[in-house]
N, C-alpha and C positions, 0 to 999 in steps of 0.2 A: 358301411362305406362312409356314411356323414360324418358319424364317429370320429374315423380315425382320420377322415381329413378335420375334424374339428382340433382333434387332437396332434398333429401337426402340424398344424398353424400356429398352437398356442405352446409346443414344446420349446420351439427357439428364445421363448420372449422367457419361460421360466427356467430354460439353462442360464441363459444372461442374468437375471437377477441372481439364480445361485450362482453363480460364478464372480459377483460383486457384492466381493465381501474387505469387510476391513481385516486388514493385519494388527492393528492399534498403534498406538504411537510408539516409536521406539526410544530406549532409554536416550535420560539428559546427557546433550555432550555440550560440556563447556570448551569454546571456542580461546583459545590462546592470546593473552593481551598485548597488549604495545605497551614495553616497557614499566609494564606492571601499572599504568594508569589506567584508569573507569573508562568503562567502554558505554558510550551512551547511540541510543535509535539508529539502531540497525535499520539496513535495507535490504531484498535478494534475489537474486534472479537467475532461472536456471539457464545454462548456452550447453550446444557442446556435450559434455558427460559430468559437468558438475555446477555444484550451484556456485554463487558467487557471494557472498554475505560482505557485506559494506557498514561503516559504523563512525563514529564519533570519537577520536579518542582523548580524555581530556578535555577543558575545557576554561574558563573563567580568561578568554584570550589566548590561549596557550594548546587550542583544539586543531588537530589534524585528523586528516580522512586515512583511513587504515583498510584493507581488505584481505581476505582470506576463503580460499576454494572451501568447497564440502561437498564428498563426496553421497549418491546415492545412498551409503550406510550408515548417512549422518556424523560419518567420521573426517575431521580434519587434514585437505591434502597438503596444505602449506603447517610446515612446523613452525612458524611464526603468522602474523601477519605482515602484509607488505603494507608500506606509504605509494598514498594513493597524491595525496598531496599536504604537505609542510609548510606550507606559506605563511607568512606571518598575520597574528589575528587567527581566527577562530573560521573554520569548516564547519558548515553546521546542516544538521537535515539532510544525509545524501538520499539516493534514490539510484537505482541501476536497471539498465533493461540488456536482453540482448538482440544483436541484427546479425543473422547470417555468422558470422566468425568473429566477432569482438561484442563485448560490454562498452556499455557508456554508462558511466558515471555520473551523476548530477549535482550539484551541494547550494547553499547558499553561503556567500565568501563576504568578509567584511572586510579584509585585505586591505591597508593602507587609507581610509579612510571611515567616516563615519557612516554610512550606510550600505547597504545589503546588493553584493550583485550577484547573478546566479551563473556558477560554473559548471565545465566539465572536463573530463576526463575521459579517453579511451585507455580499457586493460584488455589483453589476451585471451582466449582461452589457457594459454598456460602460465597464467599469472604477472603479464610483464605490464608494464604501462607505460605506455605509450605518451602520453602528452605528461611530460615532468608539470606538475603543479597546478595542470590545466590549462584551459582558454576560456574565453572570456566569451558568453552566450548573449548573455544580456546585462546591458552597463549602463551607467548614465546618472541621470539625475533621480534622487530619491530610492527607495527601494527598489529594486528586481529580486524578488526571493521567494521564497516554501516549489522550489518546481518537482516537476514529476514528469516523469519521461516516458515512453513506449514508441514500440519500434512500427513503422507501419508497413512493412514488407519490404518497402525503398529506401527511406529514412529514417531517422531516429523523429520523432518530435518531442519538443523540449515546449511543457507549461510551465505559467509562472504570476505570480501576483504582482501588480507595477503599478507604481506611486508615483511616477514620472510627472501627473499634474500637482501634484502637493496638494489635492481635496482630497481625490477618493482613491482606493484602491482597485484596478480593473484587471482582467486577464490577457496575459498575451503568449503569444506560443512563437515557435522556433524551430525551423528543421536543422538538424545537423547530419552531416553525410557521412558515408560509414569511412571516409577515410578525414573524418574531423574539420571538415570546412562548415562554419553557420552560416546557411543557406538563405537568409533570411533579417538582412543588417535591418537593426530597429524595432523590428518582432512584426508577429501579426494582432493585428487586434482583433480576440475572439467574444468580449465580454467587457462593456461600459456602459455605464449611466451616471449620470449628472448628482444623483440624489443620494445613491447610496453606494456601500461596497461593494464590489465580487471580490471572492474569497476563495480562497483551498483549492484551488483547481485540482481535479485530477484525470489521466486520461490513458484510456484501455486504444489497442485497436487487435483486430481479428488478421492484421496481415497483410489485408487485400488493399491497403494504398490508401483505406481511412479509418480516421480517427474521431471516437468519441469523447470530448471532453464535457465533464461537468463540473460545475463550481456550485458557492453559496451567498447567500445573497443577505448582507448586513439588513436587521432589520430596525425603523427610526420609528416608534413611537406603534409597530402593530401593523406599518405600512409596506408596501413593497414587494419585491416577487421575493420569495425565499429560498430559490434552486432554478436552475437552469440549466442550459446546456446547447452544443454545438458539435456537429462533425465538420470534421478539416479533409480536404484531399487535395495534394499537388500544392499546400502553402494558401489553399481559398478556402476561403467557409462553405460547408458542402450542404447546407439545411442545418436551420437552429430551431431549439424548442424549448417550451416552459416545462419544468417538471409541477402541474400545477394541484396537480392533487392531494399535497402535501400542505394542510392548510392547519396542522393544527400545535407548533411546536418541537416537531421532534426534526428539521432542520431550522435555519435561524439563527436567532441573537443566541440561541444555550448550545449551537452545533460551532464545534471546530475541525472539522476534518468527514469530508465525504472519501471515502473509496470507490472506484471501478473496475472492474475487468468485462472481458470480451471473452464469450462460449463460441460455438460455434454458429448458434442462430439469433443470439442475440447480447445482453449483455447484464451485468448484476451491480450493483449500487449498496454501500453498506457504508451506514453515516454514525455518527456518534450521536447519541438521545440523552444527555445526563440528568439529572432528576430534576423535578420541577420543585413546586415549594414545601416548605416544612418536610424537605427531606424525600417526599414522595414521587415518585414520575408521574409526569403528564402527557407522557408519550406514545403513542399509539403503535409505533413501528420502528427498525431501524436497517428493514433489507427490502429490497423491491429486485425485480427482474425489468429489464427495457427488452423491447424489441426494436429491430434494426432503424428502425425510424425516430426511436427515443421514444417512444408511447410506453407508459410505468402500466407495468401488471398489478397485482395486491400486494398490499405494502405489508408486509409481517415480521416478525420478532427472529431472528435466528437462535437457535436452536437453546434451549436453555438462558437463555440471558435477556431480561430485558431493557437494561441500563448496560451499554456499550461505550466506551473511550476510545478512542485512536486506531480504526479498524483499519485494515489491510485483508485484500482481496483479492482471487488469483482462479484461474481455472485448469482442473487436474485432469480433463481427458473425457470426464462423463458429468460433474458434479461441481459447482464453484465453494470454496474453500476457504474462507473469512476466517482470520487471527483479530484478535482485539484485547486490550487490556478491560479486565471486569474487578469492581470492588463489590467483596463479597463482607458483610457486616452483620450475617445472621449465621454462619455455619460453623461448623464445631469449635475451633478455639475462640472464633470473635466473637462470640457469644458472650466471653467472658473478657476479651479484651481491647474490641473495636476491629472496626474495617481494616480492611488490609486491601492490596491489589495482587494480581493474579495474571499469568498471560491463560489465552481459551481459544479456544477455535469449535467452529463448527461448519457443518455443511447444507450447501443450498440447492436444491436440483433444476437444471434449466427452464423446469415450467413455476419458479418461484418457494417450491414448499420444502419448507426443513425438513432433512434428512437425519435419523437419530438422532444421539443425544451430544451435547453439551461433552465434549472433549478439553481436560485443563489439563496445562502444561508444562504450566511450573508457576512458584510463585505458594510463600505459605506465611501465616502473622510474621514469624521470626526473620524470614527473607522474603521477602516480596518479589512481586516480576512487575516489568511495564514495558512499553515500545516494543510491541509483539509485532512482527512482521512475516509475510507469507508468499511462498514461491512452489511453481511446480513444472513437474518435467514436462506435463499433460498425457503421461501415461500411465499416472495415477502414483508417483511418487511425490511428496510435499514436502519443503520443510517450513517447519514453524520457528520461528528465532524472534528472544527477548531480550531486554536487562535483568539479569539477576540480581539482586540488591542485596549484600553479605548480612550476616547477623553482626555482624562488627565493622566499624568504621575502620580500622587496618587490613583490610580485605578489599582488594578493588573489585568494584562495579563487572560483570565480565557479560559476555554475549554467548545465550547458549543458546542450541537448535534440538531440535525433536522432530524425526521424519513420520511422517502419515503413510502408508503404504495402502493401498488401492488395488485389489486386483477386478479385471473386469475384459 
């Protein structure tokens, strides 16, 4: 009788693992351009029954925001992409979340004069958009730019980097309401000091009305905090923290871009580590897990890679889900003809420890991939979406996705 109660209690837990299994990535689908010009850094977010992939098109001043559905099958719903916004000057950097029945769009806009303010956008679920050209989130004096959005069950919140003093760089955020009013004239201020920058905000929330942000922290001579962070709820700061265990290089003056997302108990963190000197890394980690307080678990390597760029992070239902562009300079052809880059993904489990192996997903010497971005239904559907770089300069730039499939 112990037995087979031993053996019932532990049948559940090993259907479930057998039952979570990958399907693998399914094939490249290159997404359709705007006007046959280069599609640069994509963004995507799933709503509704499809994803939404957002992108750069063109660029040297002459850059608009473009978007285009994609469905579960990794196959194109829109036969074109639509204009998200055309305004004169250059669209740069979008980012997209969804709330309930609409995407908001994010970009930073250089529109009519010399510095950066960060807009947005509402689109559909069935592809229509809503604010012609956008509204204006945050404006003013000096920059407002690089933002990242996430929806927090009520509002959108809108992060962002703001130079408003002309010293330093600090973080401020923004609610936007889901029918496009900024809730929030002037911003909030989530992240300032006298001495040095905050940087790269970016920011996850689980739904329930708060928001995690974290940013990074310019470093002046070795001094300084190097990472931090704040939850927002209702437009207030809801408890702020140091991420202070992070003492040895791998965020900082060589980090450009932290990622977040929101699991269900807590939340995952995945930073860029680029190498340290004479070529070599000095890096110790480049993924952690937080729990709901912002207290960092063990800091480790995602799955296969230890030198990461430009990560993007997302959570699929059971497992968080990291895209990142990786230069590979030791593996079959660059062996004989130099580094190249690559898009990759790999998976993180909610108590911190990588999950198999090392997933790439395009990107080879003769074309390259970069600005990998990552989105999921959280029922264990993903997609991964890059730049594809053509083997010839008469070939534009184009944006292609690779779905993850999850069952569990």
């Amino acid at each position: 009788m112990k037995l087979a109660r031993v053996i019932a209690s532990v049948l559940p837990v090993l259907l479930f693992a057998s039952a979570l299994s990958a399907q693998g990535l399914s094939p490249v689908v290159a997404l359709p351009t705007h006007e046959n010009e280069d599609s640069y850094r994509p963004g995507a977010a799933f709503g509704a029954d499809s994803f939404l992939v957002v992108w750069q098109s063109n660029r040297r001043m002459k850059g608009n925001l473009v978007g285009c559905r994609v469905g579960r099958d990794g196959k194109p719903v829109d036969g074109k992409p639509f204009v998200v916004c055309d305004a004169e000057m250059d669209q740069e950097r979008p980012r997209v979340a969804f709330g309930r029945d609409v995407f908001l769009v994010v970009w930073q806009d250089i529109r009519g004069k010399g510095d950066y303010d960060t807009y947005a956008a509402r689109v559909t679920v069935d592809g229509r958009v809503l604010d012609e050209d956008g509204f204006l989130v945050a404006g003013g004096k000096h920059n407002q730019c690089n933002p990242r959005v996430a929806y927090d069950g009520k509002t959108f919140v809108v992060v962002y980097e703001d130079f408003r003093n002309g010293k330093n760089y600090q973080v401020y955020a923004a609610r936007v309401s889901l029918d496009g009013k900024v809730l929030d004239a002037g911003g909030i201020q989530v992240a300032s000091d006298k001495s040095y920058h905050r940087l790269n905000p970016d920011i996850a929330s689980a739904g329930d009305g708060r928001s995690m942000v974290i940013w990074l922290g310019h470093l002046v001579n070795g001094r300084g905090e190097m990472a931090g962070g704040a939850f927002l709820r209702e437009g207030k700061a809801d408890g702020t923290f140091k991420i202070d265990r992070i003492k040895d290089r791998s965020l900082g003056d060589r980090a450009n871009h932290v990622a977040v997302a929101a699991g269900l108990d807590g939340y995952c963190a995945v930073w860029k580590n680029g190498p340290g000197a004479r070529g070599g890394s000095s890096n110790k980690a480049n993924c952690a897990v937080l729990d709901k307080a912002g207290k960092m678990g063990e800091r480790v390597f995602v799955p296969g890679a230890g030198t990461i760029y430009d990560p993007d992070v997302t959570w699929d239902g059971s497992a968080y889900v990291t895209a990142y562009r990786l230069q590979d300079g030791y593996e079959q052809s660059c062996r004989k003809h130099g580094s190249y880059d690559h898009a990759a993904a790999g998976r993180i489990g909610p108590d911190g420890t990588p999950m198999g192996k090392r997933l790439d997903a395009g990107g080879v010497y003769e074309s390259p991939a970069a600005s990998a971005c990552v989105a999921s239904d959280g029922k264990g559907a993903t997609l991964i979406g890059f730049e594809q770089h053509p083997k010839t300069g008469d070939v534009p730039i184009t944006i292609h996705v690779r779905m993850l499939h999850w069952t569990f």
